[in-house]
C-alpha positions, 0 to 999 in steps of 0.5 A: 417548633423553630429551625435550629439553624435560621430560627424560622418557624418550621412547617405545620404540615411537613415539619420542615423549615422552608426558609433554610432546607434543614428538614432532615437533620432536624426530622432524625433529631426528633425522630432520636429524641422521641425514640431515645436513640442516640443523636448524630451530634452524640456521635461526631463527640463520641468520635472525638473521644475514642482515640482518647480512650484507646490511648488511655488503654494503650498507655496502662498496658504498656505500665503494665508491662514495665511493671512486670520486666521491672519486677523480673529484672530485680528478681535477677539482680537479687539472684546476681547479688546473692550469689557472691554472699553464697561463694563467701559463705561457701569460703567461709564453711570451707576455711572452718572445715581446714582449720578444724582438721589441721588442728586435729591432725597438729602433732603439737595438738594431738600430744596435749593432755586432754586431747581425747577428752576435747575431741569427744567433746566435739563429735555431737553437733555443736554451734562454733560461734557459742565458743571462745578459742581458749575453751578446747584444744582443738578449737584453739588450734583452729581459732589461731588459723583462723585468726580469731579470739573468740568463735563469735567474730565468725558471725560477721563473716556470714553474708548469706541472706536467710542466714541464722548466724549459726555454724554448726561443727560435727567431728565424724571420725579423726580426720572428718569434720562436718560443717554447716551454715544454717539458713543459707541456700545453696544448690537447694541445701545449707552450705556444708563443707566435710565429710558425714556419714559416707557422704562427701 
């Protein structure tokens, strides 16, 4: 066996290398190769190597956590940007719900031939945007407040999320109207605006 250092031949007896002094070094690399222990050279690069693989760890945390405040922070503008769409629907079922009841109270309206009939017609449930403003009396009344020709333009008007395009009608009683937007969430329910059976 030679020394690592100068290349001399090591001593037979004592193992050591005469010439540079090197016997310890190179009696605990026999020592850890027989044995299979780890080498003190394998130590010095594991140090190297550990501040490395700390930051690594630290560097993934630190994307997990931006991951995780990102995903809040749009969870929150979501519940932000809903919340105008629920205030239009919100307008919207109200705006339906006052021009139903004024064309139901209109002198003009009431004194029409037919009136009890289309008023009849119109106390079970039913989906405005399925008619046209010319079909029933009131509800020509109410598309002139309103402003449109045909009840299928209302559909545009829906801004909720989740929203299925209907706007269910019930007439209640002479002056109750019962409006709902189906699909929408407010306040854990349909936006509904009106009068149904005892409830506001």
């Amino acid at each position: 066996m030679y020394c690592e250092r100068c290349g001399k031949p090591l001593s037979e007896y004592t193992g050591n290398c005469e010439f540079c002094k090197n016997y310890p070094k190179i009696m605990t690399e026999i020592a850890a190769s027989n044995a299979g222990v780890i080498k003190p050279s394998d130590i010095r690069e594991r140090k190297h190597t550990m501040p490395v693989g700390l930051a690594v760890t630290v560097i993934i945390i630190a994307l997990i956590f931006g991951i995780c405040i990102v995903r809040e922070w749009m969870i929150d503008m979501d519940r932000n940007l809903e919340y105008p769409r629920v205030s239009a629907d919100m307008q919207l079922a109200d705006n339906i719900h006052t021009a139903i009841l004024t064309a139901m109270l209109d002198p003009e309206i009431v004194n029409k031939q037919g009136y009890l009939d289309d008023y009849n017609a119109l106390t079970t449930e039913f989906d405005i945007t399925q008619y046209r403003g010319d079909e029933n009396c009131i509800l020509a009344g109410a598309a002139e407040i309103l402003g449109v020709e045909d009840f299928r333009e209302l559909r545009d008007r829906i801004k909720s999320s989740g929203a299925t395009g209907r706007i269910l009608v019930t007439l209640t009683g002479p002056r109750q109207v019962w409006v709902v937007i189906e699909g929408t969430k407010s306040e854990g329910g349909e936006i509904s605006v009106g009068y149904k059976g005892g409830e506001f």
